[in-house]
Every structure is written in structure tokens, then in C-alpha cells.
C-alpha positions as a Markdown table, in Angstrom:
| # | Residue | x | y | z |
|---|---|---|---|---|
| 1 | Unk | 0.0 | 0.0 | 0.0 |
| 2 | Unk | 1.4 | 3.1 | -1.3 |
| 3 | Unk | 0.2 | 7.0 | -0.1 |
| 4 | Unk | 0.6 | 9.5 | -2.9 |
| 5 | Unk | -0.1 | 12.8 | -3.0 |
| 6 | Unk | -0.2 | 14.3 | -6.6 |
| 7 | Unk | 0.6 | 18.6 | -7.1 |
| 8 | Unk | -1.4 | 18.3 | -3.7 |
| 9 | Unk | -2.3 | 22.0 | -2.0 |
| 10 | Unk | -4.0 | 23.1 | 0.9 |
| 11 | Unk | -5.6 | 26.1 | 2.0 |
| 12 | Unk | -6.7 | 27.5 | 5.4 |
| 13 | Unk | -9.3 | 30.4 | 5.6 |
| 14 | Unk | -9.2 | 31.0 | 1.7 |
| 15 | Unk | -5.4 | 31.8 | 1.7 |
| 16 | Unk | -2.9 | 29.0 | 0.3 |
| 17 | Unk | -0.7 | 27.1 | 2.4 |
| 18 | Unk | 0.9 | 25.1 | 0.1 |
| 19 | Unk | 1.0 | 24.0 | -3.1 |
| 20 | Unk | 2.6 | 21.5 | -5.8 |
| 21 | Unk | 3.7 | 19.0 | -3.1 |
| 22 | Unk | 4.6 | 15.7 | -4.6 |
| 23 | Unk | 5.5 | 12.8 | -2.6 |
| 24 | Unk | 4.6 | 8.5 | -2.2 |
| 25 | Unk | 5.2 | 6.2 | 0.8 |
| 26 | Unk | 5.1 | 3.1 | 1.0 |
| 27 | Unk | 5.1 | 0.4 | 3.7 |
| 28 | Unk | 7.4 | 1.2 | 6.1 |
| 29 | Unk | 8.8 | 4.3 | 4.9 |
| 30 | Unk | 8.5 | 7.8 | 6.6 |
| 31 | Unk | 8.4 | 11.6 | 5.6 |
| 32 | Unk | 10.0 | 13.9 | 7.6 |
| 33 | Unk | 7.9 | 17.5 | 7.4 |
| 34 | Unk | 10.7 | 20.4 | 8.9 |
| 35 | Unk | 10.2 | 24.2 | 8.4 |
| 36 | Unk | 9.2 | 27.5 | 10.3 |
| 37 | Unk | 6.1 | 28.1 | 11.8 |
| 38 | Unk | 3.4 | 28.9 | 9.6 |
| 39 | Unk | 4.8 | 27.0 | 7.1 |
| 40 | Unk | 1.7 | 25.0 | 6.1 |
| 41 | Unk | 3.2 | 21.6 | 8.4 |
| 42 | Unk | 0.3 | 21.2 | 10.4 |
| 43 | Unk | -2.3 | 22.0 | 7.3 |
| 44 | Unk | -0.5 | 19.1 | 5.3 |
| 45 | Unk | -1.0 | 16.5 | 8.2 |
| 46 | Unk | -4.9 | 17.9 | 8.4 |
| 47 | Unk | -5.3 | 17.7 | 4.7 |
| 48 | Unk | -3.7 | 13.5 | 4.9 |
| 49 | Unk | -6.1 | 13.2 | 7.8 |
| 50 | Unk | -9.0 | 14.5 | 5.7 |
| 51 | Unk | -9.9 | 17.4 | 8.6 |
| 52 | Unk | -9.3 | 19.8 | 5.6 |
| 53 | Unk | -10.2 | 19.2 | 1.8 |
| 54 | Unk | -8.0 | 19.2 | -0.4 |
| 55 | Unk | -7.6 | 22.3 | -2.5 |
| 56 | Unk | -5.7 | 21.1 | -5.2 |
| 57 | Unk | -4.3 | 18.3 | -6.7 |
| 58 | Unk | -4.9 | 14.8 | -5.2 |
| 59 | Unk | -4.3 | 12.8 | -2.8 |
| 60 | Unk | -4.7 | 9.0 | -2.7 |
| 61 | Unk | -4.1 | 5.4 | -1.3 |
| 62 | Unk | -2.5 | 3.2 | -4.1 |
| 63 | Unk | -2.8 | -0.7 | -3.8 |
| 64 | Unk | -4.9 | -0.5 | -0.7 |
| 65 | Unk | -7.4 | -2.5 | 0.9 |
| 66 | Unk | -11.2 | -1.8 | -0.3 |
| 67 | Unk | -12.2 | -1.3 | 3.3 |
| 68 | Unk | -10.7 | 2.3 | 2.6 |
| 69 | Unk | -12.7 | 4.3 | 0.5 |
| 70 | Unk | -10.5 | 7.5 | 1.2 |
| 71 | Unk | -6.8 | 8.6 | 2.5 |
| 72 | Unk | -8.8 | 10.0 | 5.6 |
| 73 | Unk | -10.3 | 6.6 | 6.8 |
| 74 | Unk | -7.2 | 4.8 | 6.7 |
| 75 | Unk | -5.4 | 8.2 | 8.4 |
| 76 | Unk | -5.5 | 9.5 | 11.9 |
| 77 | Unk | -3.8 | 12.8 | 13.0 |
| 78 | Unk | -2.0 | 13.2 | 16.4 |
| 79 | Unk | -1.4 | 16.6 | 17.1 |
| 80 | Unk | 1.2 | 17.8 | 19.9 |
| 81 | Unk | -1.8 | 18.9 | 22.1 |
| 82 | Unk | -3.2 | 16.5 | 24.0 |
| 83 | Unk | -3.3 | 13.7 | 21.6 |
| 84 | Unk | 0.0 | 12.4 | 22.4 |
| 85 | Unk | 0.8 | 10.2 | 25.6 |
| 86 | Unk | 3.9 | 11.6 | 26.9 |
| 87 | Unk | 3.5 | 8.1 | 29.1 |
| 88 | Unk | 3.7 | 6.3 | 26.4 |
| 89 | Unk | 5.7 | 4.6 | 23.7 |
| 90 | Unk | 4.7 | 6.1 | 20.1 |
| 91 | Unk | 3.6 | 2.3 | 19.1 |
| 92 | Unk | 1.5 | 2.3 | 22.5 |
| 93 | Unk | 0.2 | 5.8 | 21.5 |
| 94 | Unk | -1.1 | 4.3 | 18.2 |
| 95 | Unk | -2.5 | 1.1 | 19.9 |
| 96 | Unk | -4.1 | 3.3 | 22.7 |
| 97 | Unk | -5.8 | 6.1 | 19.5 |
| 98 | Unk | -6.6 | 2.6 | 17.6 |
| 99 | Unk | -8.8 | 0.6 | 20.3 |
| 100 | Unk | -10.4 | 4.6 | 21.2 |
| 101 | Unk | -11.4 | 4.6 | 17.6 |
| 102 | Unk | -12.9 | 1.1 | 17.5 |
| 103 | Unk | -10.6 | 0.4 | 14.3 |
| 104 | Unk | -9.5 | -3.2 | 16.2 |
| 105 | Unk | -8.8 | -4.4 | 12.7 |
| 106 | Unk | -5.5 | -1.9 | 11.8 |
| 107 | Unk | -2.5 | -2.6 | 12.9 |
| 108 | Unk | -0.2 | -0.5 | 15.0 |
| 109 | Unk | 2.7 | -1.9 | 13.9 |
């Protein structure tokens, strides 16, 4: 299963964020998202998550399992407030969001 996002831009109250990002996991592979803030990192993990649309380009699962009809049900976003167990390892943290989501069936590892 492959995540690829295609020209993708975002947009937060009608002013552009970013645009023309191009990138594809795959399984097991990570992207690292650095800059200043206000640099459009946190719209870019809302837009994956599907708490914001997209505003341009796409954004899709390749090769995935038909239980996903979109990026954003196969997605969760932790923010740094209050979603992230300091307590806790960051495999824990996914278990612990998994079972509170009732999405037994993914896999945290």
C-alpha cells in the first residue's frame, strides 16, 4: 500500500498554504515534514487526515485495501496537544488512538 499525493495544496481560511507538493510512501517508509512556523506543516497532516479538503491536486491510497474508500479513513492525526501520551511509547500511543477509535482491525505496527 502506497500514499501519494499528486501537485497536492492546501488552504486554510481561503489563503494558500501550500502547493505543488509531490511525494509516495510506501510500507514502512516515513516523511519527515521540517520548516518555520506557519509553514503550512500542520495544514498538510490535516489535509492526509482529511480534517481539511484538499484544495488542489490529489491525494490517494494506491494498492490499498477496499475497506478504505478515502486517504482520511485509513489516516488518523495526532497533534502535539493533547493527543500524544507523553507516558507512552509512540507504538502504545497508536494502539491506545486505535482501540479509542474502534478500528481493532489496523494494525499498530
Amino acid at each position: 500500500m502506497r500514499l501519494i499525493a499528486e501537485n497536492l495544496g492546501g488552504e486554510r481560511g481561503g489563503e494558500t498554504i501550500f502547493s505543488g507538493l509531490n511525494f509516495a510512501l510506501g510500507k514502512g517508509q516515513a516523511l519527515i515534514v521540517t520548516g518555520p512556523n506557519g509553514a503550512g506543516k500542520s495544514t498538510l497532516l490535516r489535509v492526509v487526515a482529511g480534517l481539511l479538503p484538499v484544495a488542489a491536486g490529489r491525494l490517494l491510497i494506491q494498492g490499498g485495501a477496499e475497506d478504505f474508500p478515502s486517504v482520511a479513513s485509513a489516516c488518523h492525526y495526532l497533534g502535539h496537544q493533547n493527543a500524544m501520551k507523553t507516558a507512552l511509547s509512540v507504538a502504545e500511543n497508536l494502539r491506545f488512538w486505535r482501540d479509542f477509535s474502534g478500528a481493532d482491525f489496523l494494525s499498530a505496527e
